[in-house]
DSSP file (Angstrom, degrees, kcal/mol; ACC not computed):
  #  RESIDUE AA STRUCTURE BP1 BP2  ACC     N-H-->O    O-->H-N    N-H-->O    O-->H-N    TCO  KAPPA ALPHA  PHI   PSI    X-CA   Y-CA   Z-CA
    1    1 A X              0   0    0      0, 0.0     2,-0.0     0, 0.0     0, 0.0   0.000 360.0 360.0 360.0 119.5  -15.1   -8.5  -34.1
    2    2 A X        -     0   0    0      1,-0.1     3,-0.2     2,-0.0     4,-0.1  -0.399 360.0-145.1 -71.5 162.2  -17.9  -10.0  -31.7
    3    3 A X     >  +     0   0    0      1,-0.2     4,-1.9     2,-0.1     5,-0.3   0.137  62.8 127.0-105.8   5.2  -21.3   -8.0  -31.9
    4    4 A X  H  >  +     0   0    0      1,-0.2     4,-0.8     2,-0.2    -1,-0.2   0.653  67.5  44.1 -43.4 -34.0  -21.6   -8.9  -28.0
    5    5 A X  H  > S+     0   0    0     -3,-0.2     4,-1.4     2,-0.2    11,-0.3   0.591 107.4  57.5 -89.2 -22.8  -22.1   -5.7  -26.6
    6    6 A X  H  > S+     0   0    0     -3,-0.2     4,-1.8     2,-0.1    -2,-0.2   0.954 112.0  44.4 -53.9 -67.9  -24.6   -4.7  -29.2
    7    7 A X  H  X S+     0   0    0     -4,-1.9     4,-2.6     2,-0.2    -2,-0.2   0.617 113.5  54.7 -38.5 -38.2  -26.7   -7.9  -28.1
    8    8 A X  H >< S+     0   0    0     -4,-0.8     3,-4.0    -5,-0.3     4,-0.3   0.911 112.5  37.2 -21.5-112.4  -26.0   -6.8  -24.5
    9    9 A X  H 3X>S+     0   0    0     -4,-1.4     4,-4.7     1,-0.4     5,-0.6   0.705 114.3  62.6 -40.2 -54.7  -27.4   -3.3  -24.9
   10   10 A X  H 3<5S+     0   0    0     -4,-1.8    -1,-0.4    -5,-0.2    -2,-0.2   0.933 106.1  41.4 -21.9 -70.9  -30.1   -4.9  -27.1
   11   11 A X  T <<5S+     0   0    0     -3,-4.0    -2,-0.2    -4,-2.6    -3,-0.1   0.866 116.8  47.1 -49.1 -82.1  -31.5   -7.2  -24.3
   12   12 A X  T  45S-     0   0    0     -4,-0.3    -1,-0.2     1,-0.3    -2,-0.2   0.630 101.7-136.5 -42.1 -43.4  -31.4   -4.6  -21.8
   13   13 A X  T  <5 +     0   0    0     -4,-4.7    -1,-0.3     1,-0.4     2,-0.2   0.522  69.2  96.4 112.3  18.6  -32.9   -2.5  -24.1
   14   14 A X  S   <S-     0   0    0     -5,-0.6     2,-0.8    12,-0.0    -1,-0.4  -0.596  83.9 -93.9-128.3-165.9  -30.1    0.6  -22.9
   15   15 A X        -     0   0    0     -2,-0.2     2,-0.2    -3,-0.1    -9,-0.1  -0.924  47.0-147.6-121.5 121.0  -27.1    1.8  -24.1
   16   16 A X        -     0   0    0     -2,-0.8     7,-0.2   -11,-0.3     6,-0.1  -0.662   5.6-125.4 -98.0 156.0  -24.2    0.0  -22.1
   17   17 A X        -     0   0    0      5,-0.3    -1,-0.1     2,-0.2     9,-0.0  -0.095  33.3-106.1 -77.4-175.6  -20.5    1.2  -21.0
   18   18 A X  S    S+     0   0    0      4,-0.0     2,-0.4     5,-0.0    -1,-0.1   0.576  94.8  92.4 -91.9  -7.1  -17.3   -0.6  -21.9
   19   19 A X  S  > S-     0   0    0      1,-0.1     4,-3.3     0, 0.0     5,-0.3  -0.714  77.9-142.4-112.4 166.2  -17.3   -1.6  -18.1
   20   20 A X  H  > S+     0   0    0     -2,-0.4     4,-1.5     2,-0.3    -1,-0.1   0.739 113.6  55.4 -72.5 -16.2  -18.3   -4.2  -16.2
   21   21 A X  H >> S+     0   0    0      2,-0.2     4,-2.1     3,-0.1     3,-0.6   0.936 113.9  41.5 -54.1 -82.5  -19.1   -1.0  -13.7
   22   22 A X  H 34 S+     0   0    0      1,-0.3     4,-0.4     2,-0.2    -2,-0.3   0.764 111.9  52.1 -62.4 -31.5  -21.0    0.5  -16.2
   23   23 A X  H 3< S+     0   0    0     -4,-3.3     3,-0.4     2,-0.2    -1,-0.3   0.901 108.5  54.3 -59.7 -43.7  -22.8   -2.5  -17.4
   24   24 A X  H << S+     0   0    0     -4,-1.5    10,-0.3    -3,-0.6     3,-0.2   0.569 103.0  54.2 -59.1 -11.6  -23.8   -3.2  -14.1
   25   25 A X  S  < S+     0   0    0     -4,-2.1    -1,-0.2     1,-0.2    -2,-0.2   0.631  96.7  61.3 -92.2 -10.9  -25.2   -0.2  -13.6
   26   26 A X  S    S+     0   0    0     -5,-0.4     2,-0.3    -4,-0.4    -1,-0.2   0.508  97.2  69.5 -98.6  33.9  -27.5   -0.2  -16.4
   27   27 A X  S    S-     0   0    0     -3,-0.2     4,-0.1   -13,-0.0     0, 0.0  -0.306  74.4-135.9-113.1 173.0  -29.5   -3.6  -15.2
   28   28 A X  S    S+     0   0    0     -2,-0.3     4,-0.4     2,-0.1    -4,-0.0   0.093 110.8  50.7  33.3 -39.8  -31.8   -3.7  -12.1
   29   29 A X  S >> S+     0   0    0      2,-0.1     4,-3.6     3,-0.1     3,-0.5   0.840 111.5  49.5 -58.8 -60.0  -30.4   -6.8  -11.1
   30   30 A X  H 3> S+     0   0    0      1,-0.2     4,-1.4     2,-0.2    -2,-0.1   0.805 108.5  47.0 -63.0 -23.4  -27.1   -5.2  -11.5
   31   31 A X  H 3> S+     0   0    0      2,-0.2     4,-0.6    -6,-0.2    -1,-0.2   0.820 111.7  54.8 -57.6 -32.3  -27.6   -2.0   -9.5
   32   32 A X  H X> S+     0   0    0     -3,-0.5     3,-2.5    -4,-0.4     4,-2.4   0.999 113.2  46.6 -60.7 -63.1  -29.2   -4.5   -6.8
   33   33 A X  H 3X S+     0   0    0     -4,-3.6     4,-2.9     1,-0.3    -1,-0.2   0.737 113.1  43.9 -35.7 -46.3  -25.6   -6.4   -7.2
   34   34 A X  H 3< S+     0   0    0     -4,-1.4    -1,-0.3   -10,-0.3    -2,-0.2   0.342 112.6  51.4-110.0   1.5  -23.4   -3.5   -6.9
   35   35 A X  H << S+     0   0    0     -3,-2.5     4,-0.4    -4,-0.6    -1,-0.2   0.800 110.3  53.8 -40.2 -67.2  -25.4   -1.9   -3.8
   36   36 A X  H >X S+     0   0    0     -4,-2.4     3,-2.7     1,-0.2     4,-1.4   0.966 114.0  41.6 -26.3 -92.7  -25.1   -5.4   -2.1
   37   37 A X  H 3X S+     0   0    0     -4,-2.9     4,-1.2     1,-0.3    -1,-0.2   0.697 118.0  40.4 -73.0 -20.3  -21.5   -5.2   -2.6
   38   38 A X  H 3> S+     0   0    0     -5,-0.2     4,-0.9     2,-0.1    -1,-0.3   0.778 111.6  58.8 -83.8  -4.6  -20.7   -1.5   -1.7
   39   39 A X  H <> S+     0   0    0     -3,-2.7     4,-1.3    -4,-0.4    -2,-0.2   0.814 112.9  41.5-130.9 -55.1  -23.2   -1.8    1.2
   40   40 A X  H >X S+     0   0    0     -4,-1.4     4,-3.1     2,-0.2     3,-1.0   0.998 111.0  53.8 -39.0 -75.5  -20.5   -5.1    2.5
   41   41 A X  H 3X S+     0   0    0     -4,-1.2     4,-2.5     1,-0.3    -2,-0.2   0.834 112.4  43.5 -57.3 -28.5  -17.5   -3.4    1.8
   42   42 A X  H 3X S+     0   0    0     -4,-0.9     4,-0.7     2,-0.2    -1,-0.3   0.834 113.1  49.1 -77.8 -18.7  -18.7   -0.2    4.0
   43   43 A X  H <X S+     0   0    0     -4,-1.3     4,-2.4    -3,-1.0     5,-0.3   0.907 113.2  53.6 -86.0 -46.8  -20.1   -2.3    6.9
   44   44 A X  H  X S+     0   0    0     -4,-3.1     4,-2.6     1,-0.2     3,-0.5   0.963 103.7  53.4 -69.0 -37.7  -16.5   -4.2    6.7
   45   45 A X  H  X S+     0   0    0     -4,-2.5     4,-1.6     1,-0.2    -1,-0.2   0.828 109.5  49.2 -26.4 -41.4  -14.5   -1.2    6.9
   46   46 A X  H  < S+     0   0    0     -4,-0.7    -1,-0.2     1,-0.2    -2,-0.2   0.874 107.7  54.3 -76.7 -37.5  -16.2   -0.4    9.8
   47   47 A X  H >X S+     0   0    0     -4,-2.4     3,-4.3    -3,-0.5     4,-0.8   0.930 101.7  54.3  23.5-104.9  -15.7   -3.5   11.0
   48   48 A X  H >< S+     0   0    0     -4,-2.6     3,-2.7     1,-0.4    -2,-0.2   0.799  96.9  65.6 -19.7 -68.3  -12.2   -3.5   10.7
   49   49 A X  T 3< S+     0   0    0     -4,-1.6    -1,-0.4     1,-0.3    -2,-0.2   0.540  99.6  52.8 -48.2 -23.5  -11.7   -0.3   12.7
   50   50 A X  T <4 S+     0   0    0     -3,-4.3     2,-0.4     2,-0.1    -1,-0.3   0.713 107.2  93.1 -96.6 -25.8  -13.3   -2.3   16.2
   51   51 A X  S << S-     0   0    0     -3,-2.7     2,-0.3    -4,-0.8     5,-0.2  -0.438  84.2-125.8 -60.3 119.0  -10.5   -4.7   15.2
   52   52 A X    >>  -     0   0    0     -2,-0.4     4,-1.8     1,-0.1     3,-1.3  -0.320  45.2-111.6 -42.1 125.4   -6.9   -5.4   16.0
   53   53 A X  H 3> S+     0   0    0     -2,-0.3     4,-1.7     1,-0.3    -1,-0.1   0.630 111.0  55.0 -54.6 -23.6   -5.0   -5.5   12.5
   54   54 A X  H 3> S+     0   0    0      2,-0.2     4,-0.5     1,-0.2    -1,-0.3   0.854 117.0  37.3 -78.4 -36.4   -4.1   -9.1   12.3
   55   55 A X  H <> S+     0   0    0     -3,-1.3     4,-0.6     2,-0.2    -2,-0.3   0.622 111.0  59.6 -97.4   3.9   -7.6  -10.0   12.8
   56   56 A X  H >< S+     0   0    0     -4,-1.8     3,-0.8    -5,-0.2    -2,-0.2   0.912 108.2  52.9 -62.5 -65.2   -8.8   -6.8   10.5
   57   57 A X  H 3< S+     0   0    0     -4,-1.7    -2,-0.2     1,-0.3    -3,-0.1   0.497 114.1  36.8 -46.6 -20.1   -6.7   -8.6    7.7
   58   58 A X  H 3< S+     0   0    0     -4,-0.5    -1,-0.3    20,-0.1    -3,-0.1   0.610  97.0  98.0-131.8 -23.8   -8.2  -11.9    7.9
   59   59 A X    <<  +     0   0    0     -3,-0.8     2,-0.3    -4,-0.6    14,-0.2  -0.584  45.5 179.2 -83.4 148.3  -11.9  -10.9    8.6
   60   60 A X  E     -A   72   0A   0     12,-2.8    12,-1.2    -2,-0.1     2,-0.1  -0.988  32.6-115.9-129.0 109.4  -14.4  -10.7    5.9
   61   61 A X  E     -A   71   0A   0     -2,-0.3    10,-0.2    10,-0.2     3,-0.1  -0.627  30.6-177.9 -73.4 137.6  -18.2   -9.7    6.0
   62   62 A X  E     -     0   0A   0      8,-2.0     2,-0.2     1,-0.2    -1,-0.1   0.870  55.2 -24.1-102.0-108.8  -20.0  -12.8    5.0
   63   63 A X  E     -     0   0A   0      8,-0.0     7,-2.1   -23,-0.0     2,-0.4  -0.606  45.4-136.2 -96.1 157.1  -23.6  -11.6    5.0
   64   64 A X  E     +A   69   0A   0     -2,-0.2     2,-0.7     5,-0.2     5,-0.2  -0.824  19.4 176.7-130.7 121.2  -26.0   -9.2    6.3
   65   65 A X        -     0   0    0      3,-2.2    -2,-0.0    -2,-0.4     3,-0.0  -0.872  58.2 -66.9-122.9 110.7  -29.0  -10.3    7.3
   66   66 A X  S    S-     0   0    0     -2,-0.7     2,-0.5     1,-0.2    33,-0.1  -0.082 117.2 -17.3  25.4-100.6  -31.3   -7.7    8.8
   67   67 A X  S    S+     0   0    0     33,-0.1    34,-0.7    34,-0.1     2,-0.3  -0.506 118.5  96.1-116.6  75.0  -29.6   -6.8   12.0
   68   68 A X        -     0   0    0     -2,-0.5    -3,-2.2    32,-0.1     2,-0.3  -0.828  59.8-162.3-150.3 140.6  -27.6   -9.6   12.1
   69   69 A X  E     -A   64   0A   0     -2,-0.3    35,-3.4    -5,-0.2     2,-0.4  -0.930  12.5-157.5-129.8 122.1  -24.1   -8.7   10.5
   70   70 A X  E     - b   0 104A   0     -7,-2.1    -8,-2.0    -2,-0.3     2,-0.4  -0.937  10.8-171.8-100.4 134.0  -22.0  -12.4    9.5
   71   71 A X  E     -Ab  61 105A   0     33,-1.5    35,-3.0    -2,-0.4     2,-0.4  -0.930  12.2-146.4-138.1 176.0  -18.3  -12.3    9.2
   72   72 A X  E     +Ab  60 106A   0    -12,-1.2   -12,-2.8    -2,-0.4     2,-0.2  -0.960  16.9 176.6-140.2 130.6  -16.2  -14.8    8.1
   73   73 A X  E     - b   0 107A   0     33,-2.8    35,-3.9    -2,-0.4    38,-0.2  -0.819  34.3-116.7-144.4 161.3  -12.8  -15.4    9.3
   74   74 A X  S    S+     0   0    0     -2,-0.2     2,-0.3     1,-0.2    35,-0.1   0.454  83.8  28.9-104.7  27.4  -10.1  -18.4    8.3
   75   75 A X  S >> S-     0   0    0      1,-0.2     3,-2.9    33,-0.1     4,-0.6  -0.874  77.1-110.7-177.8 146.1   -9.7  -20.4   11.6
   76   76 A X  H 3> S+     0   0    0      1,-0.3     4,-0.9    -2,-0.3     3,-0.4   0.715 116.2  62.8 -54.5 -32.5  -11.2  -21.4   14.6
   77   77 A X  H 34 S+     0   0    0      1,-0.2    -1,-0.3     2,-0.2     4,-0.2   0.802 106.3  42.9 -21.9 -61.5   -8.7  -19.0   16.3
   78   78 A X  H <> S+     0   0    0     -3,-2.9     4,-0.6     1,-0.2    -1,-0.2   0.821 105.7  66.8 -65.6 -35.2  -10.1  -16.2   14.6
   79   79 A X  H  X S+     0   0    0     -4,-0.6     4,-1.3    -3,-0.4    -2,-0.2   0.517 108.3  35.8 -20.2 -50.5  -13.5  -17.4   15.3
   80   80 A X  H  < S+     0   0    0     -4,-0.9    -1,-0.2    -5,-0.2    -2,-0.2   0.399 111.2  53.3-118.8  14.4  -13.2  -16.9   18.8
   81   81 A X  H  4 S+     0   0    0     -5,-0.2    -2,-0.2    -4,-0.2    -1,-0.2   0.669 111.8  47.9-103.3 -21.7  -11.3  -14.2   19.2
   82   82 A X  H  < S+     0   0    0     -4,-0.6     4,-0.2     1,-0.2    -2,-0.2   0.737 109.7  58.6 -72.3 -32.7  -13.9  -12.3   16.9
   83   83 A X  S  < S+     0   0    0     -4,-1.3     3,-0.2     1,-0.2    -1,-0.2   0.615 106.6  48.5 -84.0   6.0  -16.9  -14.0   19.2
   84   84 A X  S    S+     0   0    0      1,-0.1     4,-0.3    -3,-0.1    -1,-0.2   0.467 108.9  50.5-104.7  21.7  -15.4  -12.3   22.3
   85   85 A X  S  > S+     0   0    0      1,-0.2     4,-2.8     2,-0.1     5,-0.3   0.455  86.3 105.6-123.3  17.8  -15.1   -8.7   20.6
   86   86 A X  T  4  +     0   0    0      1,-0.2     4,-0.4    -3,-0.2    -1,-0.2   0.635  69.0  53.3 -25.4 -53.1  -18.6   -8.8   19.5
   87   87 A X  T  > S+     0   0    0     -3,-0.2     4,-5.1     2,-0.2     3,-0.5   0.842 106.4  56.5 -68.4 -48.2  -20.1   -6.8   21.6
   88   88 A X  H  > S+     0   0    0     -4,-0.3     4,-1.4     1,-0.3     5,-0.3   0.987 113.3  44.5 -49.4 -56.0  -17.3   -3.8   20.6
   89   89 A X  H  X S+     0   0    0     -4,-2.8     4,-3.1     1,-0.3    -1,-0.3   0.823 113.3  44.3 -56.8 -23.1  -18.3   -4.2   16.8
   90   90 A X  H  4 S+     0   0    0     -3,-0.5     5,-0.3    -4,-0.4    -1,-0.3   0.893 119.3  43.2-103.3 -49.0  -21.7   -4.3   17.0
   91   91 A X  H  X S+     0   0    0     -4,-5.1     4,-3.1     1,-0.2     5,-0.4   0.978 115.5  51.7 -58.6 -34.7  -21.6   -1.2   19.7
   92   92 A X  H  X S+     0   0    0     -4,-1.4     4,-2.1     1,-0.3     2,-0.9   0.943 111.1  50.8 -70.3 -40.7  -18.9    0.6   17.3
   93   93 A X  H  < S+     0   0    0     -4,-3.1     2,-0.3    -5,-0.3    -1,-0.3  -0.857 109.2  44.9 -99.6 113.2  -21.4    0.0   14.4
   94   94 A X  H >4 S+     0   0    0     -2,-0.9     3,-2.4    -3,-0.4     4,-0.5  -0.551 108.6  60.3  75.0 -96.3  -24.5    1.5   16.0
   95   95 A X  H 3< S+     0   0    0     -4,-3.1    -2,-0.2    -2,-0.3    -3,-0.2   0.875 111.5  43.6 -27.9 -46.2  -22.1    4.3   17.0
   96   96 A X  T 3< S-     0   0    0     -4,-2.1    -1,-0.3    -5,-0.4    -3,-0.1   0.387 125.4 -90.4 -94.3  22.1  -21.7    4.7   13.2
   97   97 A X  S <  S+     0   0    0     -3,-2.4     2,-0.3     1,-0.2    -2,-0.2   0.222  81.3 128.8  86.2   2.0  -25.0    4.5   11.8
   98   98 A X        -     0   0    0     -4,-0.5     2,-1.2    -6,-0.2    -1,-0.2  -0.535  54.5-134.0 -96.6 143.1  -25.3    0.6   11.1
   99   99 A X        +     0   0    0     -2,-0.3     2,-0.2   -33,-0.1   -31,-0.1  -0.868  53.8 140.4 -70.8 104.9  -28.6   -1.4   12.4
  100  100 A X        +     0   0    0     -2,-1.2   -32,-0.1   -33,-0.1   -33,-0.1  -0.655  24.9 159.1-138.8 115.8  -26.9   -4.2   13.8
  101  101 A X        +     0   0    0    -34,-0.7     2,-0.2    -2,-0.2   -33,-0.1   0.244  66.3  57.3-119.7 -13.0  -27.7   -6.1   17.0
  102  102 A X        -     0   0    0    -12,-0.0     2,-0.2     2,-0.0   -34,-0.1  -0.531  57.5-156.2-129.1-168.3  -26.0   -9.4   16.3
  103  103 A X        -     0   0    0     -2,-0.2     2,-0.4   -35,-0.1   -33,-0.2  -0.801  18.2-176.4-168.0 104.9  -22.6  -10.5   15.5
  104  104 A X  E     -b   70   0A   0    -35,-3.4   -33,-1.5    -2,-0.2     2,-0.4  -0.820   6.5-161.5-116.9 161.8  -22.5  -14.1   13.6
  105  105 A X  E     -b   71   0A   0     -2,-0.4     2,-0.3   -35,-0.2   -33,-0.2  -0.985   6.8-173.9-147.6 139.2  -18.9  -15.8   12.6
  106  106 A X  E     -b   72   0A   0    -35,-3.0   -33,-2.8    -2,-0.4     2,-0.6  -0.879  20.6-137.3-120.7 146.3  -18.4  -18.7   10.0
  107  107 A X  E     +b   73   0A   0     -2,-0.3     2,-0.3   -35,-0.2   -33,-0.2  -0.875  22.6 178.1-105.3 136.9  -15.2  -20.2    9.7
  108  108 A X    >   -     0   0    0    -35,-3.9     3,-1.8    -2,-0.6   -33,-0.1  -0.553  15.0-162.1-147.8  91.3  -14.1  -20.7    6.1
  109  109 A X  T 3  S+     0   0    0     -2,-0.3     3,-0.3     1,-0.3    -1,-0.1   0.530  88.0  55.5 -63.7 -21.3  -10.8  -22.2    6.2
  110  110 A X  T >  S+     0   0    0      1,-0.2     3,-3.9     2,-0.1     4,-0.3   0.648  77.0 119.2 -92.7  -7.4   -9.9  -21.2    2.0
  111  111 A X  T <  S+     0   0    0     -3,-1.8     3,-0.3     1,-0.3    -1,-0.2   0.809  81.8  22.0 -24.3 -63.2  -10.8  -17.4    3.1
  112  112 A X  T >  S+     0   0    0     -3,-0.3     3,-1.8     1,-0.2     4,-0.4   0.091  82.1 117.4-100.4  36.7   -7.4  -16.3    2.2
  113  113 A X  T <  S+     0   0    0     -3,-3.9    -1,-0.2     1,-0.3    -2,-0.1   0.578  78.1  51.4 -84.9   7.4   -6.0  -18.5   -0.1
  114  114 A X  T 3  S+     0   0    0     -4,-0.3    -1,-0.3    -3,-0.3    -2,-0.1   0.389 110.9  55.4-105.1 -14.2   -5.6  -16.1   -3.1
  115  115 A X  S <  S+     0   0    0     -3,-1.8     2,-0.8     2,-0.1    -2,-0.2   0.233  79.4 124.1-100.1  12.5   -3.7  -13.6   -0.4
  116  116 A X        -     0   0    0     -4,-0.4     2,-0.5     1,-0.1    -3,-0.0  -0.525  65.5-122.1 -68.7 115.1   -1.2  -16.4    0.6
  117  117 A X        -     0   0    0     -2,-0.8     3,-0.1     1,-0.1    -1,-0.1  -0.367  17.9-123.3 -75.9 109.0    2.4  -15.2    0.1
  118  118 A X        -     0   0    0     -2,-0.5    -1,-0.1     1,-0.1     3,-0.1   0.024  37.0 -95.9 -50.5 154.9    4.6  -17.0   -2.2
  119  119 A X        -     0   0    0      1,-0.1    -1,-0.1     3,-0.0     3,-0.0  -0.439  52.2-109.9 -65.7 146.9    8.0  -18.3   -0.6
  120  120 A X        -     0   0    0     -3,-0.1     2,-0.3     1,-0.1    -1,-0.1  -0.207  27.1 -96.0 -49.0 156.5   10.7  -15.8   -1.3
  121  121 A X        -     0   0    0     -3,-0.1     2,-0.2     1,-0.1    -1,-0.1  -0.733  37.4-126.9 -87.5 151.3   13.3  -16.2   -3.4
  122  122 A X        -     0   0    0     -2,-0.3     2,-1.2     1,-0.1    -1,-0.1  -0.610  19.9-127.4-107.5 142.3   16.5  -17.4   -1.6
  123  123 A X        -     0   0    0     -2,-0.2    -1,-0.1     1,-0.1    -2,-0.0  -0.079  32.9-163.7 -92.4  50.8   19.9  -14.9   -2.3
  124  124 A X        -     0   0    0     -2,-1.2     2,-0.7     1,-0.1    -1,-0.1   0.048  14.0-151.6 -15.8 110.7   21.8  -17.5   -3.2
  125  125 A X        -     0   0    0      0, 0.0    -1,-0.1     0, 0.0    -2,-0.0  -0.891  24.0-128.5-116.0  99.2   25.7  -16.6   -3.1
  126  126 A X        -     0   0    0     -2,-0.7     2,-0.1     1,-0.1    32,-0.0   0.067  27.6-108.4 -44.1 152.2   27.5  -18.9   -5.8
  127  127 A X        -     0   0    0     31,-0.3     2,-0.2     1,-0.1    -1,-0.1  -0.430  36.7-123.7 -88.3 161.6   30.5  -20.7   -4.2
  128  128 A X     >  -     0   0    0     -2,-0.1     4,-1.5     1,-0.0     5,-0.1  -0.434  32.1 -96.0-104.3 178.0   34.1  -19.2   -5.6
  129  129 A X  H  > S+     0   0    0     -2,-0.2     4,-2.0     1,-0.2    -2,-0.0   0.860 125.0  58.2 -69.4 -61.9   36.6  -21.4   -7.2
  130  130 A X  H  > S+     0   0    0      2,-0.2     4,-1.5     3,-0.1     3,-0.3   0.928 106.8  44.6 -56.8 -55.3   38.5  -21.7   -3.7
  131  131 A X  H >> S+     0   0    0      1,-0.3     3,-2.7     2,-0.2     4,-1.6   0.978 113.8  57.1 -76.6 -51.6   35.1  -23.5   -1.3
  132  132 A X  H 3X S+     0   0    0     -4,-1.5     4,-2.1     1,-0.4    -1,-0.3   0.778 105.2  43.3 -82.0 -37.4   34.5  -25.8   -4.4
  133  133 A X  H 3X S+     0   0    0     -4,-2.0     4,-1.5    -3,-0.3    -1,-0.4   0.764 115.3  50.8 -82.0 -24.7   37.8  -27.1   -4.2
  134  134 A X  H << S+     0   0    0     -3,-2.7     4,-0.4    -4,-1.5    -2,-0.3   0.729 117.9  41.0 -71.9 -34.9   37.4  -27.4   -0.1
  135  135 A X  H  X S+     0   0    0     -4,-1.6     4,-2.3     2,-0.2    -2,-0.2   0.698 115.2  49.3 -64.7 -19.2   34.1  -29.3   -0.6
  136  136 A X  H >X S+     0   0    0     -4,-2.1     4,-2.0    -5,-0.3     3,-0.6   0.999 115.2  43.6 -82.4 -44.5   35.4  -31.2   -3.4
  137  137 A X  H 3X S+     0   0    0     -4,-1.5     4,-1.7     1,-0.2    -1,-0.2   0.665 113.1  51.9 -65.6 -32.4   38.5  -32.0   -1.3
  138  138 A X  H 34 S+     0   0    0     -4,-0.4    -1,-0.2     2,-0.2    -2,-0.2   0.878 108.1  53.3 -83.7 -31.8   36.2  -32.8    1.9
  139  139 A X  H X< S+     0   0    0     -4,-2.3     3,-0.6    -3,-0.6    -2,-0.2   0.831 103.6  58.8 -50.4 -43.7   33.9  -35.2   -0.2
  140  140 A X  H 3< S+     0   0    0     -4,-2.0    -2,-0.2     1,-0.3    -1,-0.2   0.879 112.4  33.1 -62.1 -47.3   37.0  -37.0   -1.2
  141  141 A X  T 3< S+     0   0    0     -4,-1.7     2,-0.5     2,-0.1    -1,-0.3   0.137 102.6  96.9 -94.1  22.8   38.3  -37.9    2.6
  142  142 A X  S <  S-     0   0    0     -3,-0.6     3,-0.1     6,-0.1    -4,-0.0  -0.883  81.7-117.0-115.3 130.5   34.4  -38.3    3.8
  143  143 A X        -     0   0    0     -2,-0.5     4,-0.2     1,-0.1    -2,-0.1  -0.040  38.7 -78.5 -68.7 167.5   33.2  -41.9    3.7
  144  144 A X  S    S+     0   0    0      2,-0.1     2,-0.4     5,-0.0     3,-0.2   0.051  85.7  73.2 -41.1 153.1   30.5  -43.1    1.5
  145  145 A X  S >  S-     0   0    0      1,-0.1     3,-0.5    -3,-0.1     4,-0.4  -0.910  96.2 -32.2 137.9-176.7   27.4  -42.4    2.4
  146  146 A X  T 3> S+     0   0    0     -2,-0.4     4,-2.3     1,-0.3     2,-0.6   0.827 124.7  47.3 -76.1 -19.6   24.7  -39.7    2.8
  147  147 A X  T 34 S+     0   0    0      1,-0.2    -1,-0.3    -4,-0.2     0, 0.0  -0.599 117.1  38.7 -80.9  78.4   27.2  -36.8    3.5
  148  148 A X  T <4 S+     0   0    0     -2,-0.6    -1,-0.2    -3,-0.5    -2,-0.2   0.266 108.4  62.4-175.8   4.9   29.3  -37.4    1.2
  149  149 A X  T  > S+     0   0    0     -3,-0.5     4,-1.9    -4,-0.4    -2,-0.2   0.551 115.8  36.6 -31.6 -82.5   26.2  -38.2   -1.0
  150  150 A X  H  X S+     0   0    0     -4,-2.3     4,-1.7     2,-0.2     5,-0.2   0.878 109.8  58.0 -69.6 -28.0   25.2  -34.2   -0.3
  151  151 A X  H >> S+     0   0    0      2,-0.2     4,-4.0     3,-0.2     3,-1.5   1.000 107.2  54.6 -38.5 -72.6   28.8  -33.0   -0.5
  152  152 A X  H 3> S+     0   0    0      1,-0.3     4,-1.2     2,-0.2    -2,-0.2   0.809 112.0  39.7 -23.4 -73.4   28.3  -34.8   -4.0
  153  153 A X  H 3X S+     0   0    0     -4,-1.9     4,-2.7     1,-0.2    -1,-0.3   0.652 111.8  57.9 -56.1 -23.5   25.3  -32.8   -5.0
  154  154 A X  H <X S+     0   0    0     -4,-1.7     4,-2.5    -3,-1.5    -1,-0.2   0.961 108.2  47.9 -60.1 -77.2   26.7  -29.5   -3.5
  155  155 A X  H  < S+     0   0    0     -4,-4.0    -2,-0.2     1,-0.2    -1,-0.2   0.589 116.2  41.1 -26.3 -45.2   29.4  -29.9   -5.7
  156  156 A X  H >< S+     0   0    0     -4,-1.2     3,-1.6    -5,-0.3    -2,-0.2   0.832 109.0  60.4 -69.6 -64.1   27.3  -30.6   -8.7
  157  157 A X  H 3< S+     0   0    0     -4,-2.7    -2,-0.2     1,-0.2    -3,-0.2   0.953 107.2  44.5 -31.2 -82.7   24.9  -28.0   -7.8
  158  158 A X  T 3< S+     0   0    0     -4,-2.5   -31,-0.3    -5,-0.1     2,-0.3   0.160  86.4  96.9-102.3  44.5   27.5  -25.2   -7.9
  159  159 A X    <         0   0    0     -3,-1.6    -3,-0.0     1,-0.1     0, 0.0  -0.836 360.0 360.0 -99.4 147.3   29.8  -25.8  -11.4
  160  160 A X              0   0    0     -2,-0.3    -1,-0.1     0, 0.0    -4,-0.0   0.475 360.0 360.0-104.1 360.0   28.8  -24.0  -13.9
């Protein structure tokens, strides 16, 4: 059993939770952190809301830098469809309490690569007894060569 969270609580010199929430909270660096980051995630919500939903999905607040608000988008595409709707975001957050006067965009092409959607799986419907014997039979009159090549594998593919 490690004694890491005594040594934790030790440094800080407080009594820490069992979560990375609660750990963060009991630091001064970590309240800073977790300000920072709720203080992003409300400015991007808001955000979002001046957006159309494909480009709500794919925009990110970067930084905030006094009254200059950065967002981060994955392609140049996005980039310039976000610099002409600038002016909405920046009036809708005003309208909603945020200081912001500027609108910046970075492109950062790996933005979503942890939201990338794996291929599907394909519903593959096993051949019956009857097509195998109509591929095997069509392989047989097709000459050599690259059908008859795939026929082969086809064939192969689906005995069990």
């Amino acid at each position: 059993m490690s004694d890491t969270p005594r040594r934790a609580s030790a440094f800080f010199g407080r009594k820490t939770g069992h979560t990375a929430y609660d750990w963060l909270n009991n630091d001064q660096r970590g309240v800073n952190v977790l300000a920072t980051a709720q203080q992003l995630l409300q400015i991007e919500r808001a955000t979002q809301k001046a957006l159309p939903p494909a480009l709500a999905s794919s925009c990110r607040v970067a930084r905030i830098e006094g009254d200059k608000v950065t967002l981060a988008v994955p392609s140049a595409s996005h980039a310039s469809k976000l610099r002409q709707l600038a002016p909405r975001i920046v009036q809708l957050l005003i309208q909603t309490g945020w200081n912001v006067n500027e609108i910046g965009v970075k492109v950062q092409a790996n933005l979503l690569q942890g939201e990338i959607k794996t291929a599907r799986e394909k519903d593959v419907i096993p051949l019956d007894a009857q097509a195998l014997e109509a591929f095997e039979h069509l392989r047989k009159n097709t000459p050599e060569g690259p059908l008859s090549d795939a026929l082969a594998r086809l064939i192969a593919r689906h005995k069990l």
